[in-house]
Backbone as XML, in Angstrom:
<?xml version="1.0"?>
<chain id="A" units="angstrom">
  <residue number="1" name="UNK">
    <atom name="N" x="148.440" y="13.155" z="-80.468"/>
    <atom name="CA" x="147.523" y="13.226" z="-79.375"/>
    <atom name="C" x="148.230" y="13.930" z="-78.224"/>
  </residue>
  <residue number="2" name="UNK">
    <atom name="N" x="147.606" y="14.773" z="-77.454"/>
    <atom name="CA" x="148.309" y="15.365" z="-76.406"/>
    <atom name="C" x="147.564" y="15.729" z="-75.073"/>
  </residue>
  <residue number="3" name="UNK">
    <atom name="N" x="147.829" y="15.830" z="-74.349"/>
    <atom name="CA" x="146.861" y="15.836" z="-73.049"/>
    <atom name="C" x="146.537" y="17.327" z="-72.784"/>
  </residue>
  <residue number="4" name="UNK">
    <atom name="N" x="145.478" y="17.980" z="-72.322"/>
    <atom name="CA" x="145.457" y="19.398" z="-72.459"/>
    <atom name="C" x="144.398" y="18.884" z="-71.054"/>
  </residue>
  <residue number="5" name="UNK">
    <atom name="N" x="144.675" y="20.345" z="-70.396"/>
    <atom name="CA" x="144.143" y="20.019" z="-68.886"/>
    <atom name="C" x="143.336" y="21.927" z="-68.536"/>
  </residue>
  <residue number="6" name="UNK">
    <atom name="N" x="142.218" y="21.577" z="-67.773"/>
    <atom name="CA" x="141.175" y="22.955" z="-67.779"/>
    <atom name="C" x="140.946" y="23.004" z="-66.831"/>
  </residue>
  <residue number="7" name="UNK">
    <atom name="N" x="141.042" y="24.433" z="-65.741"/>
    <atom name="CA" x="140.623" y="24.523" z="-64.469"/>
    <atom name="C" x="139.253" y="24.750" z="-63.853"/>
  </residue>
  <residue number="8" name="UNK">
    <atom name="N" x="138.660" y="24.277" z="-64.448"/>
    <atom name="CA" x="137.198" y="24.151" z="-64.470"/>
    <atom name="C" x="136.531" y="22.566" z="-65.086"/>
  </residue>
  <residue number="9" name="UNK">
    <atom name="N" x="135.167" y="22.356" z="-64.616"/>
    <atom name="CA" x="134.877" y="20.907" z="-64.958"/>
    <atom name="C" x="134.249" y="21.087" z="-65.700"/>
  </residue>
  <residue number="10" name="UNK">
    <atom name="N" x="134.053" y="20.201" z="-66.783"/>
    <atom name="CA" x="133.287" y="20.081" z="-68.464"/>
    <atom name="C" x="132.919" y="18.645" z="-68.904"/>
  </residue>
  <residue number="11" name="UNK">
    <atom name="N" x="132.403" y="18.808" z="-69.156"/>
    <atom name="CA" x="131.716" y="17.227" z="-69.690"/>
    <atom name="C" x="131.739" y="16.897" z="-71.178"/>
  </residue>
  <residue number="12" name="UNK">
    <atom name="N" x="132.722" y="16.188" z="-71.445"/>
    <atom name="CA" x="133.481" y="15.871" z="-72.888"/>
    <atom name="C" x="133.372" y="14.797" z="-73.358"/>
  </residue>
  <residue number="13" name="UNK">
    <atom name="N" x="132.844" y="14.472" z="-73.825"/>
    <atom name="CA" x="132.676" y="13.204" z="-74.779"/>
    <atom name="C" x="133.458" y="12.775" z="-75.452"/>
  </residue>
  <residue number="14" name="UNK">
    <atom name="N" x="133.963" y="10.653" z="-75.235"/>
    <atom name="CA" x="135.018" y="10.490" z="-76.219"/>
    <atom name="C" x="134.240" y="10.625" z="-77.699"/>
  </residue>
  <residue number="15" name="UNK">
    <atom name="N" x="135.179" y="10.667" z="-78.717"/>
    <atom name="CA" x="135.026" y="11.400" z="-80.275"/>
    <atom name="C" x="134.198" y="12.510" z="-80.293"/>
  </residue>
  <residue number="16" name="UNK">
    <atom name="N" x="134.122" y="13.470" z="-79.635"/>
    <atom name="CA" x="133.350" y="15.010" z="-79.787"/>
    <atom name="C" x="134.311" y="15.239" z="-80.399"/>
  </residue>
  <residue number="17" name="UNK">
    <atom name="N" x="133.569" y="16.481" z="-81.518"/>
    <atom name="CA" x="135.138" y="16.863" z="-82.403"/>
    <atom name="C" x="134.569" y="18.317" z="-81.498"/>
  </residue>
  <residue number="18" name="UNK">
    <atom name="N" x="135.704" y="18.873" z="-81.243"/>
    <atom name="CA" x="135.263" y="20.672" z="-80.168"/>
    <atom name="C" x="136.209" y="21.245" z="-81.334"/>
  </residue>
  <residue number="19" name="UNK">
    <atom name="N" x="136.432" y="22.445" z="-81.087"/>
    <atom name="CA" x="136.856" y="23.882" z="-81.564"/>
    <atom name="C" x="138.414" y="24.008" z="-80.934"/>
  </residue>
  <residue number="20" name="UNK">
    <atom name="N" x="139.218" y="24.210" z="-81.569"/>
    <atom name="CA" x="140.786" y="24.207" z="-81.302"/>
    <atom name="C" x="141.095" y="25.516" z="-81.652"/>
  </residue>
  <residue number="21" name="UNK">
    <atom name="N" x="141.493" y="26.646" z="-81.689"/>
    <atom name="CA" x="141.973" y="28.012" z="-82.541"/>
    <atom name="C" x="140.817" y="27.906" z="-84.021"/>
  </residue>
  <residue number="22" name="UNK">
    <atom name="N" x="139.802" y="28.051" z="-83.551"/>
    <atom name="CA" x="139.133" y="27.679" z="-84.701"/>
    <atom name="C" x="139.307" y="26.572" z="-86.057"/>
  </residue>
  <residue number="23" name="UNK">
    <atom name="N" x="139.726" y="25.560" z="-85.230"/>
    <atom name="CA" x="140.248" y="24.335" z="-86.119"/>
    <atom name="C" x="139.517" y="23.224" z="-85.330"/>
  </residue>
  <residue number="24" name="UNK">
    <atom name="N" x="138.728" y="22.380" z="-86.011"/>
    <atom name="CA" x="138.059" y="21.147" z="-85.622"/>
    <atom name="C" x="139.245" y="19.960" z="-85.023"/>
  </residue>
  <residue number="25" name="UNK">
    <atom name="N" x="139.209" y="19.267" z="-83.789"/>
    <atom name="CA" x="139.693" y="18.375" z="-82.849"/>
    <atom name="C" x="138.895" y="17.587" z="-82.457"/>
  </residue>
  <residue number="26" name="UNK">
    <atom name="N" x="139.794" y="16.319" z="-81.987"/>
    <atom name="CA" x="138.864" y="15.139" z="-81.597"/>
    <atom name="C" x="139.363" y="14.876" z="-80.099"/>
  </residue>
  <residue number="27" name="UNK">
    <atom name="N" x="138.097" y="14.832" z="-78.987"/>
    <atom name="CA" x="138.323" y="14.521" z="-77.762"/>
    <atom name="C" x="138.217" y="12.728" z="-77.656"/>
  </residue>
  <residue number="28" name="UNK">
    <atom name="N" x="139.483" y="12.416" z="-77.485"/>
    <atom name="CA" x="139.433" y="11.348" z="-77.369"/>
    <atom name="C" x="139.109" y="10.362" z="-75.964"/>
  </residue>
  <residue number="29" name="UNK">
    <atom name="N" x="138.990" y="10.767" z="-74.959"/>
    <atom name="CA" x="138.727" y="11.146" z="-73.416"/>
    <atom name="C" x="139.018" y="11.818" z="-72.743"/>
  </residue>
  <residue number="30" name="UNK">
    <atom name="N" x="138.179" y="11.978" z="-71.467"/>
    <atom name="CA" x="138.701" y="13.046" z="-70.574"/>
    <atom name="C" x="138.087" y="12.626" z="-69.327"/>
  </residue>
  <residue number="31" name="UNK">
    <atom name="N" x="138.527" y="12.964" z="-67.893"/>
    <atom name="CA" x="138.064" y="12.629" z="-67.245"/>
    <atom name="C" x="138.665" y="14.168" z="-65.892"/>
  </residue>
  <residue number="32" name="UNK">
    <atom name="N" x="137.545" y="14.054" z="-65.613"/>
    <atom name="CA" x="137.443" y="15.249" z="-64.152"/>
    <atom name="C" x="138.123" y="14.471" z="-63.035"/>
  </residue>
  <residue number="33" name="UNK">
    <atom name="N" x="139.015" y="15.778" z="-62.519"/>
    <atom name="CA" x="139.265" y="15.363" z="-61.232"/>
    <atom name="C" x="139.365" y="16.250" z="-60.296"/>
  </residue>
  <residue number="34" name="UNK">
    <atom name="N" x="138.555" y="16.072" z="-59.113"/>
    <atom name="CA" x="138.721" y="17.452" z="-58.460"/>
    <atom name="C" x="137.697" y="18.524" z="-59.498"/>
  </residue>
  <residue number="35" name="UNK">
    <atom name="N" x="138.291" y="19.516" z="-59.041"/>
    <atom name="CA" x="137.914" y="20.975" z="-60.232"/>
    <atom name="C" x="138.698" y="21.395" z="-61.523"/>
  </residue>
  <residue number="36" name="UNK">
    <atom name="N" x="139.202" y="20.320" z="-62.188"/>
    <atom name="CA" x="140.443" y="20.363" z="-62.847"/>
    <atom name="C" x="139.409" y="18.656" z="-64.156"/>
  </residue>
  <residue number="37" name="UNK">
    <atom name="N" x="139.607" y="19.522" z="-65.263"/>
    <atom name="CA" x="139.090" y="18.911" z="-66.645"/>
    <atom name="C" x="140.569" y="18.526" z="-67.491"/>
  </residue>
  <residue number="38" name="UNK">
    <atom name="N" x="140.369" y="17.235" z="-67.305"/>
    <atom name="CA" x="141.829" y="16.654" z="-68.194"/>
    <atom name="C" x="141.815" y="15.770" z="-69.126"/>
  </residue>
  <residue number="39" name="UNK">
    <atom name="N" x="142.002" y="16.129" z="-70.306"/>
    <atom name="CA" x="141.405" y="15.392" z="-71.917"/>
    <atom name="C" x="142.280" y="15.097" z="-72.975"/>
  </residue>
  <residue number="40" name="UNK">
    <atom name="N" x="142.590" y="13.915" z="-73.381"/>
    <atom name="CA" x="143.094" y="13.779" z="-74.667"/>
    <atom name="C" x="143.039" y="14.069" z="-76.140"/>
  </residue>
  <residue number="41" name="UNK">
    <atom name="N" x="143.757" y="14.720" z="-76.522"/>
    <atom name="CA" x="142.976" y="15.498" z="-77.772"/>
    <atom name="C" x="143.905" y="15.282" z="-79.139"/>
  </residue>
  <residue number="42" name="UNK">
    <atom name="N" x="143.379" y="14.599" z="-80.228"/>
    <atom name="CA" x="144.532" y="14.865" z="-81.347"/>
    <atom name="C" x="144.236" y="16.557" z="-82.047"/>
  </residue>
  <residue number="43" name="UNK">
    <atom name="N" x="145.813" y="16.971" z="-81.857"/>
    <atom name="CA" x="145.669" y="18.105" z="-82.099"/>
    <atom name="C" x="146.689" y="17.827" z="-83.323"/>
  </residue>
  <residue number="44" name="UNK">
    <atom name="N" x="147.415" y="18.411" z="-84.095"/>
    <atom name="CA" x="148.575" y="18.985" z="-84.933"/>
    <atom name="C" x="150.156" y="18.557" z="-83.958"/>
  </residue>
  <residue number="45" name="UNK">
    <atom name="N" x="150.859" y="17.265" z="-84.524"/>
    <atom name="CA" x="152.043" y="17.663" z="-84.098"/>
    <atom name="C" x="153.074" y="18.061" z="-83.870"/>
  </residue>
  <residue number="46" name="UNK">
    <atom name="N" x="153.046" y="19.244" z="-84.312"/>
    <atom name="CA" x="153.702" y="20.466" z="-84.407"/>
    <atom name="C" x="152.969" y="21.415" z="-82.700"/>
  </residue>
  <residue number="47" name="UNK">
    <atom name="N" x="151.841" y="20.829" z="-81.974"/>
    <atom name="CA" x="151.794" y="22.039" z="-81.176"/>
    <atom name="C" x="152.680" y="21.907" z="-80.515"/>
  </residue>
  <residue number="48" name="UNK">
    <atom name="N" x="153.410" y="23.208" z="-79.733"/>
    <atom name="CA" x="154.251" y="23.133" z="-78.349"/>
    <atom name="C" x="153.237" y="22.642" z="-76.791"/>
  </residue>
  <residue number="49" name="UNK">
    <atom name="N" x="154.283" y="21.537" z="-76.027"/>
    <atom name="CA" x="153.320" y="21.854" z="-75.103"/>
    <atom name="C" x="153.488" y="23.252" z="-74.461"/>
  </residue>
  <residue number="50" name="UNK">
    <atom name="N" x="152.553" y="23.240" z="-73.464"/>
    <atom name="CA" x="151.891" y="24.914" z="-72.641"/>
    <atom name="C" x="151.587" y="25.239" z="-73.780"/>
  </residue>
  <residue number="51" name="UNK">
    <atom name="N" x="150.918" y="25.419" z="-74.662"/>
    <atom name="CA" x="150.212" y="26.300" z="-75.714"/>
    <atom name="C" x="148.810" y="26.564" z="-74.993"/>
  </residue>
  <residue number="52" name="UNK">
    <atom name="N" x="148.446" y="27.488" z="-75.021"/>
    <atom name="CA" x="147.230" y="28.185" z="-74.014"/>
    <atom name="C" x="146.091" y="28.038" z="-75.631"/>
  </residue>
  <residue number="53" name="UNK">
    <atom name="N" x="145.257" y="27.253" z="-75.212"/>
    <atom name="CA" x="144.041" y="26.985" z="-76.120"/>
    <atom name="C" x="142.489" y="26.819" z="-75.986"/>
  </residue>
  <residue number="54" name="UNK">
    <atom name="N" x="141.821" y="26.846" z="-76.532"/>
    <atom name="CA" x="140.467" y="27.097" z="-76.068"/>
    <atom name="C" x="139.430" y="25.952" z="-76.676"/>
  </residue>
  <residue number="55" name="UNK">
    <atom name="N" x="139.145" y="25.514" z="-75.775"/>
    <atom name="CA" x="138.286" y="24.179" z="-76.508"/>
    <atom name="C" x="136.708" y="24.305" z="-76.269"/>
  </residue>
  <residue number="56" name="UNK">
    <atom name="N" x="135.743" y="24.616" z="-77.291"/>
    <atom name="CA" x="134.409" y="24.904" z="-76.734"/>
    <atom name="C" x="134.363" y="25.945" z="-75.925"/>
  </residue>
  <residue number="57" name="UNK">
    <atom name="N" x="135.593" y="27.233" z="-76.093"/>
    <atom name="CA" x="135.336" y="28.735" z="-75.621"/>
    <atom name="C" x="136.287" y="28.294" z="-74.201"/>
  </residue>
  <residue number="58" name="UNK">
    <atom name="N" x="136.504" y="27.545" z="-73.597"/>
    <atom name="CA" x="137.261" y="26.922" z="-72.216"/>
    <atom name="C" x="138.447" y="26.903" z="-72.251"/>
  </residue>
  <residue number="59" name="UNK">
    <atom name="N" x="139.145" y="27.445" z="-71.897"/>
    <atom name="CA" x="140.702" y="27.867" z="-71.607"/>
    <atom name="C" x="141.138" y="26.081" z="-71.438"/>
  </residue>
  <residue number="60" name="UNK">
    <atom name="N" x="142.279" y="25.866" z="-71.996"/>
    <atom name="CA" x="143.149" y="24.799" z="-71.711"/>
    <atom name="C" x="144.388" y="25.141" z="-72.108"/>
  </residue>
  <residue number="61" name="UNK">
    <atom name="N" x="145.638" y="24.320" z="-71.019"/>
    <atom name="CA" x="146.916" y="24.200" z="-71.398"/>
    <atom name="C" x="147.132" y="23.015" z="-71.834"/>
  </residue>
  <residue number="62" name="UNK">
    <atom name="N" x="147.919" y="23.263" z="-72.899"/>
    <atom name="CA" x="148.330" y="21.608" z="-73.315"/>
    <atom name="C" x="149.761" y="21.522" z="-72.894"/>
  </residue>
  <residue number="63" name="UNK">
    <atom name="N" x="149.766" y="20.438" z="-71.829"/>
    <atom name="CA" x="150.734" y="19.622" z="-71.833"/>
    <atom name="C" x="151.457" y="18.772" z="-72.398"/>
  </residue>
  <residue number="64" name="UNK">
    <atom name="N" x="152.864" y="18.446" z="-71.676"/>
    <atom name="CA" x="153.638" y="17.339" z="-72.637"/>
    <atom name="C" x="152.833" y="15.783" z="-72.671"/>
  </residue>
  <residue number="65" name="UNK">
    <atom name="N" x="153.169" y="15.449" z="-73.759"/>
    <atom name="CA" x="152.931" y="14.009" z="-74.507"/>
    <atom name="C" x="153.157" y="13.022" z="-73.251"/>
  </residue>
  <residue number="66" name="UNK">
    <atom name="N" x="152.331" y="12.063" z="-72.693"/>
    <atom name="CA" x="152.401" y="11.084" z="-71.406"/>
    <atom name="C" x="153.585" y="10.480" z="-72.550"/>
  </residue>
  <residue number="67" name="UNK">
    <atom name="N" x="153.560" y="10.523" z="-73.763"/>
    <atom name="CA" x="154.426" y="8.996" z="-74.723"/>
    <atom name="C" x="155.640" y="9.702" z="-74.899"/>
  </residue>
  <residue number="68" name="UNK">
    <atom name="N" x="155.850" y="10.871" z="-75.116"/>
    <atom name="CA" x="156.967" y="11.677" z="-75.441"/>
    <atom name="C" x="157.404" y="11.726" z="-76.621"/>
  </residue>
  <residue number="69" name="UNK">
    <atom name="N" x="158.233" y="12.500" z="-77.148"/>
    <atom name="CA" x="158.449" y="12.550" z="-78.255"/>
    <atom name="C" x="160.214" y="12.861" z="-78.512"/>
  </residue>
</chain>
């Protein structure tokens, strides 16, 4: 699971599965703050964080793990 954060606001549903590099993902929450969309997502753990990704066509960076690794 990794936190991926969007500079724009979106309305995400927990368990929506969205579009990852054309690979199905599960939004596990997210919550707006400001103008800034910030969502939990199980992705592959193998991604790097900062990997520049697109969720539902929407630019996101994924950040490091709040749990770490």
């Amino acid at each position: 699971m990794f936190t991926a954060v969007a500079n724009t606001v979106l309305n995400l549903a927990p368990n929506e599965t969205v579009m990852v590099a054309d690979e199905p993902a599960t939004i596990v929450t997210s919550r707006v703050l400001g103008d800034h969309t910030f969502a939990l997502v199980v992705l592959p753990a193998e991604t790097p964080a900062d990997t520049e990704l697109s969720i539902n066509e929407t630019p996101f960076i994924v950040t490091h793990p709040p749990y770490g690794f």
